[in-house]
C-alpha positions in Angstrom: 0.0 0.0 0.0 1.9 3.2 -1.3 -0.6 5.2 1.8 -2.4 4.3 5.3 -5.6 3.0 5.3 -6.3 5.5 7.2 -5.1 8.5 5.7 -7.0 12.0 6.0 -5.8 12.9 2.5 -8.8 11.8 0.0 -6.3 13.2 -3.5 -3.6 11.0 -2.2 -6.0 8.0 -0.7 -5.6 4.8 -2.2 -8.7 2.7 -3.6 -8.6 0.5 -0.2 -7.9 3.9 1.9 -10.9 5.3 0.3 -12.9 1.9 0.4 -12.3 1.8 4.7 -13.2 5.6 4.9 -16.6 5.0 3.2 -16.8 1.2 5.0 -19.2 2.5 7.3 -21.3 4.5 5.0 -21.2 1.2 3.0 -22.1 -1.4 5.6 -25.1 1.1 6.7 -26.6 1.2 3.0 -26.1 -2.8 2.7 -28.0 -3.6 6.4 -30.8 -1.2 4.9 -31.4 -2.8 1.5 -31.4 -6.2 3.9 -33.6 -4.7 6.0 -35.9 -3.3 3.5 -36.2 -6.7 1.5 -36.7 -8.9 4.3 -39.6 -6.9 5.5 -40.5 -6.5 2.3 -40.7 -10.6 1.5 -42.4 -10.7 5.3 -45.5 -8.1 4.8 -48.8 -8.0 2.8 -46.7 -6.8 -0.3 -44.7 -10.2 -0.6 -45.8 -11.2 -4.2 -45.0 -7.7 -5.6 -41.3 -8.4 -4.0 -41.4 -12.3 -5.7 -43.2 -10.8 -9.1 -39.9 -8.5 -8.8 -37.8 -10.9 -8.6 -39.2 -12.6 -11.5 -39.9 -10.0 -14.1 -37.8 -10.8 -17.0 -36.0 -9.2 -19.4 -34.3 -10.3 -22.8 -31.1 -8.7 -24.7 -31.1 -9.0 -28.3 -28.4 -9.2 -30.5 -29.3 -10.3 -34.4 -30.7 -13.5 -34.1 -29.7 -14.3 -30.5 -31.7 -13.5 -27.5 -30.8 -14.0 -24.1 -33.8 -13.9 -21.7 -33.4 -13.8 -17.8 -35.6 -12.8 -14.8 -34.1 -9.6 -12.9 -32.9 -12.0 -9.9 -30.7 -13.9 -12.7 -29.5 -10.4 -14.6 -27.8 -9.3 -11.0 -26.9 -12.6 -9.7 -25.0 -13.0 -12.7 -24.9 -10.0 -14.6 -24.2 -7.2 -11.7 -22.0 -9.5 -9.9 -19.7 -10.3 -12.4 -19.0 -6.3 -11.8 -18.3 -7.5 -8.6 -16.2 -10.3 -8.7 -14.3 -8.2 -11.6 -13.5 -5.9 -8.3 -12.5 -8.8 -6.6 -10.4 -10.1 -8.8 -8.5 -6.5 -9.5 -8.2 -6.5 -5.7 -6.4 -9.6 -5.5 -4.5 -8.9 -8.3 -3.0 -5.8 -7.1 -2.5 -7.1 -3.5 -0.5 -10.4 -4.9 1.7 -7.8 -7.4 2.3 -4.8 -5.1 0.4 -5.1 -2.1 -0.1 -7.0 1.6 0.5 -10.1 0.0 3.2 -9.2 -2.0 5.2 -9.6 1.4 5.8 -13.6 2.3 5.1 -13.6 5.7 2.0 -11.2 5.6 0.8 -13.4 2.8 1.4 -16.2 5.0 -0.3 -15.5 7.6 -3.5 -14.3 5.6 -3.9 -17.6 3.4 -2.9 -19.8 6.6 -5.5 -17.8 8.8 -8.2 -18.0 5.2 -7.7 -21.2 4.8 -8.5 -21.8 8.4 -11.6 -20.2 8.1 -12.6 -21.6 5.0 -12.2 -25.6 6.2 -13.5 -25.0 10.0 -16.7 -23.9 8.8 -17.1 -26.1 6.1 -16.2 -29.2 8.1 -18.8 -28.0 11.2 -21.6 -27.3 8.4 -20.9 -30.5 6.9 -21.1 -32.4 10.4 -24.5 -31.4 10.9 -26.0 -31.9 7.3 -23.8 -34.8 6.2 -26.2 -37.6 4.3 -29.0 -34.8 4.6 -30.4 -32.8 2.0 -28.7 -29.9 2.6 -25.2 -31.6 1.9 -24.4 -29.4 -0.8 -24.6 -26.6 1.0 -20.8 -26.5 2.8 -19.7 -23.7 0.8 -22.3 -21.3 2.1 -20.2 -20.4 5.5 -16.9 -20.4 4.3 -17.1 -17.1 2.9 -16.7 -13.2 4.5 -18.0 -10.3 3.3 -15.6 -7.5 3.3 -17.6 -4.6 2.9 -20.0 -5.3 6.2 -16.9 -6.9 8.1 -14.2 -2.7 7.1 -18.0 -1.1 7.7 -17.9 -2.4 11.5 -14.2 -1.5 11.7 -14.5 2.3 10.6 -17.6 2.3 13.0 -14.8 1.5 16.1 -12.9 4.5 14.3 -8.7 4.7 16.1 -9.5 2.1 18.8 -8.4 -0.7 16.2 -4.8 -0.9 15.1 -4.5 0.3 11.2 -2.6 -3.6 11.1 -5.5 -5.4 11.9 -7.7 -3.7 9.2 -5.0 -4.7 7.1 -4.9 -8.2 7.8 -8.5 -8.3 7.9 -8.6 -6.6 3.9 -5.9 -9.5 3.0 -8.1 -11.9 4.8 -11.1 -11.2 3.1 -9.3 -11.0 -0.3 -8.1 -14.6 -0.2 -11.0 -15.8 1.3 -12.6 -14.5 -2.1 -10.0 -16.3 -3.9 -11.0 -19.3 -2.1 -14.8 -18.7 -2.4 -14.2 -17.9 -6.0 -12.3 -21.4 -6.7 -15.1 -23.3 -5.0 -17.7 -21.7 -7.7 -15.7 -23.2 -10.1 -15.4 -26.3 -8.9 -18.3 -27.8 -6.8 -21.0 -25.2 -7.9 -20.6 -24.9 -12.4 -23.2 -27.3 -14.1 -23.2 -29.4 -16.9 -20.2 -27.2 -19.5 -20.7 -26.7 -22.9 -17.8 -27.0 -24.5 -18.0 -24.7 -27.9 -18.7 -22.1 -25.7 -15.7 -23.0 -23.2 -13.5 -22.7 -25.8 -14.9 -19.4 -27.1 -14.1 -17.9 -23.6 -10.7 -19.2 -23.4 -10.1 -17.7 -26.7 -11.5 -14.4 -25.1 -9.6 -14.8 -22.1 -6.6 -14.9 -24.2 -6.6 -12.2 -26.4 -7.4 -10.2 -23.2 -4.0 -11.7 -22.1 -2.3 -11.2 -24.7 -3.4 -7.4 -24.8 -2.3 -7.3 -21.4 0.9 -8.6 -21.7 1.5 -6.0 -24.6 0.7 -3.1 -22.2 -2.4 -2.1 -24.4 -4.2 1.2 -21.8 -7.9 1.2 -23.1 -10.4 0.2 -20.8 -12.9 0.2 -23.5 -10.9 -3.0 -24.9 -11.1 -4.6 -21.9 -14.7 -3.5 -21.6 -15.6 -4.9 -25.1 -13.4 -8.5 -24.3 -15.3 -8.5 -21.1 -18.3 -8.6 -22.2 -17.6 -11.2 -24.9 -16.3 -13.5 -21.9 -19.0 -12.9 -19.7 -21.7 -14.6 -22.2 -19.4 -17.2 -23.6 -18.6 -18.2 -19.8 -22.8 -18.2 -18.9 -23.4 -19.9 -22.2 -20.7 -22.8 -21.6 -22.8 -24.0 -17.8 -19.6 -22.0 -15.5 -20.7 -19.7 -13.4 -21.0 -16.4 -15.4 -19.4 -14.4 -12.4 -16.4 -16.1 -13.0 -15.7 -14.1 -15.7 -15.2 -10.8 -13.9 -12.3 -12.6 -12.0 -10.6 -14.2 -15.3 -10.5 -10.3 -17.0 -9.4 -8.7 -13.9 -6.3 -10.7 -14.1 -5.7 -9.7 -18.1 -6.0 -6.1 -17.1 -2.8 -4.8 -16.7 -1.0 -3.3 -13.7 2.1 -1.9 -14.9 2.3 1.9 -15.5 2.2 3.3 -19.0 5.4 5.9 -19.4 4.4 9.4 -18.3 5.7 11.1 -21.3 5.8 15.0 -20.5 4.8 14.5 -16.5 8.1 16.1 -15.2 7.4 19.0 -17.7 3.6 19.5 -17.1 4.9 19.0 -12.7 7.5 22.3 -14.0 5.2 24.1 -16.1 2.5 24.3 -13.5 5.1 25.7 -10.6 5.5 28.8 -12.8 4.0 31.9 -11.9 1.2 33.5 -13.8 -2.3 34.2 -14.1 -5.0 32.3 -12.4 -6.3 31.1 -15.5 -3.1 30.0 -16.5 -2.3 28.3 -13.3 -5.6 26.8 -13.5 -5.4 25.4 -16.9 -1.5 23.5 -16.2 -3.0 21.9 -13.0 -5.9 20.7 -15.3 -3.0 19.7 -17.6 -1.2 17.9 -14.8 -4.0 16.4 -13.5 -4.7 14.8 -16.9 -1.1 13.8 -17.1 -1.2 12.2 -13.3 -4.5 9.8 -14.4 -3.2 8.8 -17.7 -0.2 8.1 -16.0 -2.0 5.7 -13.8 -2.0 1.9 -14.9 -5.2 0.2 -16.2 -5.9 -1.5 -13.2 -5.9 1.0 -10.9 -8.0 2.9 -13.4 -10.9 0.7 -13.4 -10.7 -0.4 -9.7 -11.1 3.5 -9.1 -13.9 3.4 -11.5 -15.4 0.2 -10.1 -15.7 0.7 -6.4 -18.1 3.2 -6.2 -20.7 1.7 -8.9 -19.8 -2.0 -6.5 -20.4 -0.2 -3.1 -23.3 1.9 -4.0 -25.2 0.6 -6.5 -24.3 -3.4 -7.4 -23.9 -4.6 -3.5 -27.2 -3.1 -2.8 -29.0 -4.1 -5.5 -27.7 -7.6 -5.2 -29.1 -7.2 -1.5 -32.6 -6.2 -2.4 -33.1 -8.9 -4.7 -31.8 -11.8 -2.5 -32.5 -10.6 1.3 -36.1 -11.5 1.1 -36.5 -14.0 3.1 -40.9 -14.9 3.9 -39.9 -16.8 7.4 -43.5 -18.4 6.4 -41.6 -20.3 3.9 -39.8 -22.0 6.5 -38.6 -21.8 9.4 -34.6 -22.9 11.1 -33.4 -26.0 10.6 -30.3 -28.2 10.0 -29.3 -26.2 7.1 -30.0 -23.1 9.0 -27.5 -24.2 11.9 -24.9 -25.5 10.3 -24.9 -22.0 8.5 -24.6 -20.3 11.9 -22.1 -22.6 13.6 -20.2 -22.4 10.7 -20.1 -18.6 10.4 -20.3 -18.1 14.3 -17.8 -20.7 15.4 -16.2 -22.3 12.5 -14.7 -18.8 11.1 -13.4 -17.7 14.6 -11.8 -20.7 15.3 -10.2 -21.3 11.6 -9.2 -18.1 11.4 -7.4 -17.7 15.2 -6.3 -21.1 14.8 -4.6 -20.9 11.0 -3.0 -17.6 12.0 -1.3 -19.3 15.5 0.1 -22.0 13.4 1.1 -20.0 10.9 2.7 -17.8 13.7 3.8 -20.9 15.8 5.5 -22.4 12.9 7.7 -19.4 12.5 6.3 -18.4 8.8 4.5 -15.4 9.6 4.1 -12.9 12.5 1.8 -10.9 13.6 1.4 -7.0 12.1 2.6 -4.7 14.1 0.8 -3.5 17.9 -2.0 -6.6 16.9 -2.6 -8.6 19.8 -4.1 -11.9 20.1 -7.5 -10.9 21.3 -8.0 -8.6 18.7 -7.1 -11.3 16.4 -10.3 -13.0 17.9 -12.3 -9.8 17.1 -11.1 -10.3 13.7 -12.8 -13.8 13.1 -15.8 -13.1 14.8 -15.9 -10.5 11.8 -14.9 -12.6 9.3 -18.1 -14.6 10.3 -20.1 -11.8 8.6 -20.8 -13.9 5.2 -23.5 -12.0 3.8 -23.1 -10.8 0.8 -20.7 -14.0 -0.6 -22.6 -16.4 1.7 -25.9 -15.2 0.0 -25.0 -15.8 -3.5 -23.3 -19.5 -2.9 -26.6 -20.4 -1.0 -28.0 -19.5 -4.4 -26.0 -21.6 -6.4 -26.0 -24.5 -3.8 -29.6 -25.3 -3.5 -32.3 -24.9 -6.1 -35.3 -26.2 -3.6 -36.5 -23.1 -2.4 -37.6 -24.2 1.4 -34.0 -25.3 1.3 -32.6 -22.0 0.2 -34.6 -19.9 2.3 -33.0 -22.2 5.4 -29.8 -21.1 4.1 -30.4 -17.3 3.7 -32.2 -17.4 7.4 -29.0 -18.9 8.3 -26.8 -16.2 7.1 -28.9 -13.2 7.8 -28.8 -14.1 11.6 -25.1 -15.4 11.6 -23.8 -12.3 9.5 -25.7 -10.1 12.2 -24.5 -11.6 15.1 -21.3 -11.8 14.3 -20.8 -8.1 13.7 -22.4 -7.6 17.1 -20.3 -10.1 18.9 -16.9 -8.8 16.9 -18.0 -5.4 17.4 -18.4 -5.8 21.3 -15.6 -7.9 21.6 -12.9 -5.5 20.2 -14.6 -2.4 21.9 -13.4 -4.9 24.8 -10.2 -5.2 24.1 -9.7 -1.9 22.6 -10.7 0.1 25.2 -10.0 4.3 24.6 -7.5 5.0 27.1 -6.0 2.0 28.1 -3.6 -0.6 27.0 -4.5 -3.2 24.8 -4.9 -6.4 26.1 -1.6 -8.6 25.4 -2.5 -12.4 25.4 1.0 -14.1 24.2 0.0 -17.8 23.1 3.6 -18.1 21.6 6.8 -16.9 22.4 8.2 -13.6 20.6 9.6 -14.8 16.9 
């Protein structure tokens, strides 16, 4: 990170420093689309919110038409915006960022993949045979944007490291989340259409590699992969992740910065001045790479608009349509306890073994605080219930499941690292291992 997360400076801010500044803001307008659909899918109005849900639309091109209801155009359409914001996050953080370092990237994937297994293996304890089986992928997931949101509500109290680990944390739990999609959750794949998208993919490659700077390329190639990848039975939000990685990172030259930086010192008119900082300003963003480009461009439209949306259309849950069950429970235990204990316990190992350490002035109880956090699933945990059950008394035990796991676990991390973090006093120091 070339700037603090929490730096006051909003020109010299980057994307994740601006994504923690507007976390709370964020997490707010998320809990309120929740809140709004789930008393929406629980009052008088409930078949207006279903009829919603199911109002489809077709896009034409020639002879080809592609029909979907609304639900399907932003489970897979918006969130392939999504996951194409995931994927430049990850991207950026593996070249130049937290996990660019070995031993913060260490302790990150051993503390993700910790929280990833725990919860799947508790889920799958308590469903295993049942009909809710398929459903183990539901609670290993964390949403980052609810789990930053509670962290910028705590303000100074909580160490700048430990919303740094939790930001890498969340990033390869994506990763993870992203790789089980692929895997356990793609149907039946077509496989003229599979190799259309590889073809796609690797032009986009091949344009990266070559340092091409239009994001209207990229644009136009994404696009083409997105419906090859739906047509060929992959998950169409996979997509966003396989462009994200074509997009380039490295920084075009900045022919003419230096001059513009020297023109602009002069003295002269305020007009004149005005018109060379335009000139350098121009110079600055051209001279920004690709990737940083469109993950400045993407986060706003994500937080404000696509996260939202996504959380109108899937948080309404009719509790009439059933009520908590096995599915519902593994969900919570998973979320609850699973991602707490995976996450503490792959991070001590990690630390015990000597490959990673801890970030700076993070203690151990915070570190709890963290995976009670992490248990916020939400907005990933949502969209794999989707894809993991198509029965929908089955489905809305999973989404009950979530909503009240991914509340309580913001309360509980909340409370627990206002705890720990108390204004005023020292942090409490728990040392489970000796100093490395």
């Amino acid at each position: 990170m070339s700037t603090s997360p929490v730096s006051g400076s909003s020109v010299s801010a980057s994307p994740f420093a601006r994504f923690v500044q507007n976390g709370a803001f964020a997490g707010l307008l998320l809990v309120c689309t929740a809140l709004i659909a789930f008393v929406w899918a629980n009052s008088p109005l409930r078949e207006s919110y279903t009829a919603l849900q199911q109002t489809y639309f077709s896009l034409n091109l020639g002879n080809s038409s592609l029909k979907l209801s609304l639900e399907h155009w932003v489970n897979d359409g918006l969130m392939a915006v999504f996951f194409l914001l995931v994927g430049l996050e990850i991207k950026r953080e593996l070249l130049i960022g937290e996990l660019a370092s070995r031993r913060r990237a260490t302790l990150a994937v051993a503390a993700a993949a910790g929280g990833m297994l725990v919860p799947a293996g508790l889920y799958a304890l308590l469903n295993v045979g049942g009909p809710g089986a398929s459903g183990w992928g539901v609670p290993m997931a964390t949403d980052i944007a609810f789990a930053l949101g509670v962290l910028a509500l705590l303000g100074s109290r909580v160490p700048v490291g430990l919303k740094v680990f939790l930001t890498a944390l969340a990033i390869v739990d994506d990763l993870g989340a992203v790789l089980v999609i692929a895997l356990f959750y793609t149907s039946g794949v077509q496989g003229v259409f599979l190799g259309l998208a590889a073809l796609t993919w690797v032009a986009a490659l091949l344009f990266g590699r070559r340092g091409f700077v239009s994001l209207k390329l990229y644009g136009v190639l994404g696009v083409l992969l997105w419906f090859f990848v739906l047509q060929s039975g992959l998950h169409a939000t996979i997509a966003g992740v396989l462009l994200a990685f074509a997009v380039p990172i490295r920084k075009p030259n900045p022919a003419g910065y230096l001059a513009s930086l020297t023109n602009a010192a002069k003295p002269g008119r305020g007009e004149q001045v005005g018109a060379r900082l335009r000139d350098l300003e121009d110079r600055l963003e051209r001279a920004q790479s690709p990737l940083h480009r469109l993950e400045h461009a993407l986060h706003p439209v994500v937080t404000f608009a696509v996260l939202p949306v996504f959380a109108l259309m899937n948080a309404g849950v009719a509790v009439s349509a059933g009520g908590l069950g096995t599915i519902s429970l593994g969900v919570i235990f998973g979320l609850l306890i699973g991602k707490p204990l995976g996450v503490v316990g792959g991070a001590w190992l990690a630390v015990r073994l000597g490959v990673a350490s801890l970030p700076r002035r993070v203690t151990w109880p915070q570190m709890i605080g963290a995976g009670l956090l992490a248990g916020i699933g939400f907005t990933m945990s949502l969209f794999v219930s989707n894809l993991a059950f198509d029965d929908s008394a089955l489905l809305t035990q999973a989404k009950l499941g979530v909503l009240l796991a991914s509340v309580l676990a913001a309360v509980l991390g909340a409370g627990w690292l206002m705890l720990v973090t108390r204004k005023g006093k020292k942090p409490v120091a728990v040392k489970l291992v000796p100093e490395t």
